[in-house]
C-alpha positions as CSV (number, residue, x, y, z in Angstrom):
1,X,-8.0,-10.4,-7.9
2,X,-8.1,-11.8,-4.0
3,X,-6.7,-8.8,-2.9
4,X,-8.8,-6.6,-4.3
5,X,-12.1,-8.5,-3.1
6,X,-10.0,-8.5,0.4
7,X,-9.5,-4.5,0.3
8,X,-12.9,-4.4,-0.7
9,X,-15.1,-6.4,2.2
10,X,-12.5,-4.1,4.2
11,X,-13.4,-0.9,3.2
12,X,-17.1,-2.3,3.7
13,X,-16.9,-3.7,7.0
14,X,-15.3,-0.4,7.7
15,X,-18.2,1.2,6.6
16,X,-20.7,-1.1,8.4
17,X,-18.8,0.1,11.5
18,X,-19.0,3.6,10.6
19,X,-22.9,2.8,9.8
20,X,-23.8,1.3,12.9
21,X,-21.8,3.7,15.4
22,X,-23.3,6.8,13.3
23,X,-27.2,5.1,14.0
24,X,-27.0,4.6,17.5
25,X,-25.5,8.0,17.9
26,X,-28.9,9.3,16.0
27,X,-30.7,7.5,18.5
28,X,-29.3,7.7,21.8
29,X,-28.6,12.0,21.6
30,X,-28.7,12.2,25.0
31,X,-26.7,9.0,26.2
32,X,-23.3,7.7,25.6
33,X,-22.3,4.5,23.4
34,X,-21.2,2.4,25.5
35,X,-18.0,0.2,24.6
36,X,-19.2,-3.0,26.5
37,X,-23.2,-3.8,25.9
38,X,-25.4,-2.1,24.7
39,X,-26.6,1.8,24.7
40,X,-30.4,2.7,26.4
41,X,-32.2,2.5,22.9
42,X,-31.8,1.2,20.1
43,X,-32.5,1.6,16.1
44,X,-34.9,-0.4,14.2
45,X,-32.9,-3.3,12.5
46,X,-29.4,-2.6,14.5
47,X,-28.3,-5.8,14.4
48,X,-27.9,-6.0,10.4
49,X,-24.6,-3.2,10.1
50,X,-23.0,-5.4,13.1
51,X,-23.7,-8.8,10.5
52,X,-22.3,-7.3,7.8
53,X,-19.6,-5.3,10.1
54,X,-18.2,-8.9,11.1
55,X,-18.3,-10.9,8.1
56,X,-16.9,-8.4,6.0
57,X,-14.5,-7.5,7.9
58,X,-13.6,-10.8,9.0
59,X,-13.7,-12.6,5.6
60,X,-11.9,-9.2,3.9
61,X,-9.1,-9.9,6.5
62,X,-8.5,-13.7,5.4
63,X,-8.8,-12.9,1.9
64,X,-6.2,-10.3,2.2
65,X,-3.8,-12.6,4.4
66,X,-4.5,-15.4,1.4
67,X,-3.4,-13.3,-0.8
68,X,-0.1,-11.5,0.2
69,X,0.9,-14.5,2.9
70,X,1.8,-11.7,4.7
71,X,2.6,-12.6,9.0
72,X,-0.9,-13.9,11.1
73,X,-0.2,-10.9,13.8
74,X,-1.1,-8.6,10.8
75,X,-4.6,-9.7,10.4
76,X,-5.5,-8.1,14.3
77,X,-3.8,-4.7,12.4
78,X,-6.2,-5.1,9.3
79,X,-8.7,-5.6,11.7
80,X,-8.4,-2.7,14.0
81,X,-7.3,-0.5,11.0
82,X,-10.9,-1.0,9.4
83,X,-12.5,-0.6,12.2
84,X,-11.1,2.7,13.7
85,X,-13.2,4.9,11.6
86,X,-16.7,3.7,13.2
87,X,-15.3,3.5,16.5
88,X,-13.8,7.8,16.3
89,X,-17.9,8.1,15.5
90,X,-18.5,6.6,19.3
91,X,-15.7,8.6,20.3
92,X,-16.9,11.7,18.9
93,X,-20.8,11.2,19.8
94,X,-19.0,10.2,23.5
95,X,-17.4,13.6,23.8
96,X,-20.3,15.8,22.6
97,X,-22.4,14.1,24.9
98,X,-20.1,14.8,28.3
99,X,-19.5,18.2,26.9
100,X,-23.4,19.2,27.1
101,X,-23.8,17.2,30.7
102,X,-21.2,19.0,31.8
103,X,-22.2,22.7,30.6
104,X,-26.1,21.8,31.8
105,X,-24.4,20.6,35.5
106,X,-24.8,23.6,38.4
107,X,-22.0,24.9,39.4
């Protein structure tokens, strides 16, 4: 039963990420997300999805390596698995923003 509470702050911290990198993209249209600090404007209430991000994620990870007793260097690869999704938001948001600088630029 651990491991399915573990999977399951996972798949919500996951989310959180997903949340949180989706909301700033909503409200920054014009500017990049930034991967150190923090973009030009912010959305009401941003910090609660980064709360939840981390101590889901966090706790899900320890949970899960309770559970199986699998190697310590896997919890960094839980870690960055459930994070990946939010993070290709940024990436995505990232790109569509260089991609309309770039068209509106002279030539």
């Amino acid at each position: 039963m651990e491991l399915f509470w573990g999977i399951a702050l996972i798949v919500v911290g996951g989310t959180a990420t997903v949340v949180d990198n989706w909301r700033h993209a909503v409200v920054n249209p014009e500017h990049r997300i930034p991967w150190i600090g923090r973009p030009p404007v912010l959305p009401r209430a941003w910090y609660v999805a980064r709360v939840i991000m981390g101590f889901a994620t966090v706790y899900g990870v320890l949970t899960v390596m309770r559970a199986t007793e699998l190697p310590m260097f896997m919890a960094a690869v839980l870690a960055a698995v459930a994070v990946l999704p939010g993070f290709s938001v940024a990436v995505a948001h990232n790109r569509r923003v260089r991609h309309r600088q770039l068209e509106a630029a002279p030539r």
